[in-house]
C-alpha positions as YAML, in Angstrom:
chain: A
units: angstrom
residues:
- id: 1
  name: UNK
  ca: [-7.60, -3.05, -13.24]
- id: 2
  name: UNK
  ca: [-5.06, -6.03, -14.19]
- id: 3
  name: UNK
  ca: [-3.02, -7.89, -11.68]
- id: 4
  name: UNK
  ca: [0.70, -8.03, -12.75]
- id: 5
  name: UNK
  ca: [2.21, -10.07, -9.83]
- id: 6
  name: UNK
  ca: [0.26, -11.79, -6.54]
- id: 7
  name: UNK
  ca: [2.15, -13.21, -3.86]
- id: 8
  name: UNK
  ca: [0.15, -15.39, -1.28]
- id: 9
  name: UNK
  ca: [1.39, -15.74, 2.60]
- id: 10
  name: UNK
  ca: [-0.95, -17.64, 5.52]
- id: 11
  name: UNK
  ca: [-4.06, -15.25, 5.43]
- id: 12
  name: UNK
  ca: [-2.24, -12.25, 3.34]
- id: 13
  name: UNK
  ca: [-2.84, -11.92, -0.20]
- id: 14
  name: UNK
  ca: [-0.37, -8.68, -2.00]
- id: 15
  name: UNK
  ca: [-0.81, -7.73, -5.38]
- id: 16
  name: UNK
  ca: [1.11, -5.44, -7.78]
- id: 17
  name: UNK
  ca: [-1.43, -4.49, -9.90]
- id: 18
  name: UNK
  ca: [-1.74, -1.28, -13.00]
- id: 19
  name: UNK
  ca: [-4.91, 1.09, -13.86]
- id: 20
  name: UNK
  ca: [-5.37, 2.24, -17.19]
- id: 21
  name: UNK
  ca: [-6.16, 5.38, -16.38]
- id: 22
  name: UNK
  ca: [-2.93, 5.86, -14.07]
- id: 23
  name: UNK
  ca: [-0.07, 3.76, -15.86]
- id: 24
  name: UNK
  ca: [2.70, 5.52, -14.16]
- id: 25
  name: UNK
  ca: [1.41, 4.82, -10.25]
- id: 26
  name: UNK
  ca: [2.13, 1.73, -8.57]
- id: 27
  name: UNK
  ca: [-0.05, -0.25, -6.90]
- id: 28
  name: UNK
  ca: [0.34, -2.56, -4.24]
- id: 29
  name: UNK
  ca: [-2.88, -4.10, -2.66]
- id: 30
  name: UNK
  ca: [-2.88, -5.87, 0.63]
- id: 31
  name: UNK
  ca: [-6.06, -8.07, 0.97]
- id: 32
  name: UNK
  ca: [-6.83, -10.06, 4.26]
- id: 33
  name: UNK
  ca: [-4.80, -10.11, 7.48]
- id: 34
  name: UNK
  ca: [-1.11, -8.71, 7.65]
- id: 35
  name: UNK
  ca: [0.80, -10.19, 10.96]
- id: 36
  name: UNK
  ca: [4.64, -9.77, 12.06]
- id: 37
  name: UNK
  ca: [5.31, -13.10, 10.01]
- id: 38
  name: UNK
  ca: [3.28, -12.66, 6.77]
- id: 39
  name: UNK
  ca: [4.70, -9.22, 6.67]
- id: 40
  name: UNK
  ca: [8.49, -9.84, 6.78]
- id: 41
  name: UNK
  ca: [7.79, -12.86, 4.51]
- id: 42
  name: UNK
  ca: [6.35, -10.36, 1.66]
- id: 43
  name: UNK
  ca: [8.55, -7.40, 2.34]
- id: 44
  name: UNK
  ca: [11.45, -7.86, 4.28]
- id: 45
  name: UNK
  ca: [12.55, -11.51, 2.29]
- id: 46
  name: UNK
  ca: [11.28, -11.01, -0.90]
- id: 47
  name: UNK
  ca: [11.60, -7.26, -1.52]
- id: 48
  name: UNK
  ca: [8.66, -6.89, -3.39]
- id: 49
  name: UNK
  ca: [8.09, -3.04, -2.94]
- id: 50
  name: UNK
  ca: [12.03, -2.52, -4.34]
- id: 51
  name: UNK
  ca: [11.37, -5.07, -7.32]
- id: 52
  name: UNK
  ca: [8.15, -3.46, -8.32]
- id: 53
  name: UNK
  ca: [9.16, 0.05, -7.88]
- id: 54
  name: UNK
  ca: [12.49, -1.04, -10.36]
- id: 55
  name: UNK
  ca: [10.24, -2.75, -12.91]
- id: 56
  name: UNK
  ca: [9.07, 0.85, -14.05]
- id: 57
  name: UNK
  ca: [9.33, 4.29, -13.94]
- id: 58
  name: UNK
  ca: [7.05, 5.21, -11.28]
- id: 59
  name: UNK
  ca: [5.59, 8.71, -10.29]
- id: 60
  name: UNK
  ca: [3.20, 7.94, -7.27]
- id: 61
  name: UNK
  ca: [3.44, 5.09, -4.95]
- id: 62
  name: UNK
  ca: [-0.53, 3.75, -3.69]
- id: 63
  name: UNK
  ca: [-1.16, 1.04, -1.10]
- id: 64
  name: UNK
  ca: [-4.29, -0.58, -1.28]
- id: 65
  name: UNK
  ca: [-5.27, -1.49, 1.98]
- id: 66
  name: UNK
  ca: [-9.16, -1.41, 1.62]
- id: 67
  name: UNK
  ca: [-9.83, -4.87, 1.85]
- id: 68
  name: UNK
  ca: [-6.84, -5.11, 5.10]
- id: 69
  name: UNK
  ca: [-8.75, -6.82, 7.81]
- id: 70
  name: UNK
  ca: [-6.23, -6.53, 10.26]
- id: 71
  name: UNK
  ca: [-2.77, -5.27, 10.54]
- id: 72
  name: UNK
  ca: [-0.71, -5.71, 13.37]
- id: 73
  name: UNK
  ca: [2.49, -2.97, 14.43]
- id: 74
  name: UNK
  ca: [5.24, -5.10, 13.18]
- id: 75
  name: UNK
  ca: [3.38, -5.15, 9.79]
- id: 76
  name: UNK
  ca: [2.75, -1.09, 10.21]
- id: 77
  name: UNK
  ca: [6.59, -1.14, 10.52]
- id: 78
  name: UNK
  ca: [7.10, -2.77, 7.40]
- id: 79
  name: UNK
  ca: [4.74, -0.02, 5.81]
- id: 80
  name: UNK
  ca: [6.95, 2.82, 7.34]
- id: 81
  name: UNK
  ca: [9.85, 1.24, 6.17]
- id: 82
  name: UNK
  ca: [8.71, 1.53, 2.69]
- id: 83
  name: UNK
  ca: [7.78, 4.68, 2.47]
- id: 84
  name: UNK
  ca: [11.08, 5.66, 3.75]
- id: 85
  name: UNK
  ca: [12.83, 3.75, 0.10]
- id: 86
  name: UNK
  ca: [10.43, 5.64, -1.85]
- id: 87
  name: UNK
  ca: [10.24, 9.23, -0.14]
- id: 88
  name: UNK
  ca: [10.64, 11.06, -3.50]
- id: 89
  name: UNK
  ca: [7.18, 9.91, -4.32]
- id: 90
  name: UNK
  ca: [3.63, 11.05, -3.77]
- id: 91
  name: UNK
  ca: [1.81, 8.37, -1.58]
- id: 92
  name: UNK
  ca: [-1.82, 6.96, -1.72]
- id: 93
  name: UNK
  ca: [-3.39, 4.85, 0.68]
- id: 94
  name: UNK
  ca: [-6.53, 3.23, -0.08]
- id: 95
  name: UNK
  ca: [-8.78, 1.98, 2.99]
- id: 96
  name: UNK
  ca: [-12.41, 2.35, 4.61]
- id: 97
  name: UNK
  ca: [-11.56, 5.52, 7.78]
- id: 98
  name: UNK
  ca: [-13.47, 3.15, 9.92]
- id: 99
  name: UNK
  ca: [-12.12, -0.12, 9.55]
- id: 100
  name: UNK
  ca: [-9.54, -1.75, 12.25]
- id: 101
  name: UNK
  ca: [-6.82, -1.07, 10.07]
- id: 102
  name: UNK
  ca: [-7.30, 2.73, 9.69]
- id: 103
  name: UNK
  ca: [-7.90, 3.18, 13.61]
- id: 104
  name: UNK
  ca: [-4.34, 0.72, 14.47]
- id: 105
  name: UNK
  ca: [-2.50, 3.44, 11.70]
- id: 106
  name: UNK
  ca: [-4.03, 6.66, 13.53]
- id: 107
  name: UNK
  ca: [-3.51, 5.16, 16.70]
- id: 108
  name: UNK
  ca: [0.17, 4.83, 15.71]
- id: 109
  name: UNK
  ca: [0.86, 7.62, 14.60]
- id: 110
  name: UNK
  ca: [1.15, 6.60, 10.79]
- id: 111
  name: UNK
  ca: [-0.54, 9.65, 9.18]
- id: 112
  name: UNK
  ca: [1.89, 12.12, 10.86]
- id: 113
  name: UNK
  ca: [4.94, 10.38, 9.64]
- id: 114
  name: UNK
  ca: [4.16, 11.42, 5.65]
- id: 115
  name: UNK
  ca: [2.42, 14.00, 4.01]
- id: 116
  name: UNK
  ca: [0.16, 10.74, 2.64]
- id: 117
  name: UNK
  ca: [-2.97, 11.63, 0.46]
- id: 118
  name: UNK
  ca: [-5.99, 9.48, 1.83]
- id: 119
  name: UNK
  ca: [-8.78, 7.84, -0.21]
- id: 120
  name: UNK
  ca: [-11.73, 6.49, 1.35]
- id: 121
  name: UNK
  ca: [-13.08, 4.76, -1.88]
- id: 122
  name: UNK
  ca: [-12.17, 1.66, -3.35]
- id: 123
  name: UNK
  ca: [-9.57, 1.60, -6.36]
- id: 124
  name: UNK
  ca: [-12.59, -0.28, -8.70]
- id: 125
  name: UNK
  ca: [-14.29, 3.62, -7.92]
- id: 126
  name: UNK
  ca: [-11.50, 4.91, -9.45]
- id: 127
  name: UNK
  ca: [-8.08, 6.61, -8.40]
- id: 128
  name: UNK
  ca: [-8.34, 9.85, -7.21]
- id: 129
  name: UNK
  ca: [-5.76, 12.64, -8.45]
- id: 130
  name: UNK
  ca: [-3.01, 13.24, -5.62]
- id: 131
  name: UNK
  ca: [-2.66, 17.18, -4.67]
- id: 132
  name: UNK
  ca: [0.99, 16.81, -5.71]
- id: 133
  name: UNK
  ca: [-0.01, 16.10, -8.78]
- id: 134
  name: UNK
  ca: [-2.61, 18.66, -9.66]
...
């Protein structure tokens, strides 16, 4: 795994970051806590989801939220709004099914808004295939 871009906020760490195995899928890992402020400071202002997605030609989209610690709903918003700007492509979501961060998403009704493939594994493990893309 090799980092290509980090961007630090308060308590939020987001890489961009490339497999070997997968060149073609981005990545974007969130590490740490992602509040209302943190989260419009790394999406909303810098546009870091639109930048990455425009460096390359991408063909699946995965969020790497497995070492979130908390997420709050303004920063689920954020999420949702992303997914809307990149709707052609499959989506991943990396995170641990009982972790905070997985019950605020359920909770919200985040899995019913995409068809999103789910990985409960972390990305050093490995990327699993997306059913779109068997």
């Amino acid at each position: 795994m090799h980092t290509i871009h980090e961007v630090q906020h308060d308590k939020t760490i987001i890489q961009w970051v490339r497999v070997e195995a997968e060149p073609t899928a981005q990545i974007i890992s969130i590490k740490g806590s992602l509040e209302a402020a943190g989260a419009e400071a790394l999406f909303s202002e810098s546009n870091l989801i639109e930048m990455w997605l425009a460096t390359n030609e991408s063909e699946r989209l995965v969020f790497d939220l497995f070492d979130l610690e908390y997420i709050n709903s303004t920063a689920v918003g954020y999420l949702m709004k992303a997914l809307l700007k990149t709707r052609e492509l499959p989506v991943t979501y990396i995170f641990k099914r009982d972790s905070l961060v997985y019950f605020v998403l359920d909770n919200l009704g985040f899995f019913e808004f995409h068809d999103l493939h789910i990985q409960e594994h972390p990305l050093t493990d490995g990327l699993d295939p997306h059913p779109q893309q068997v």
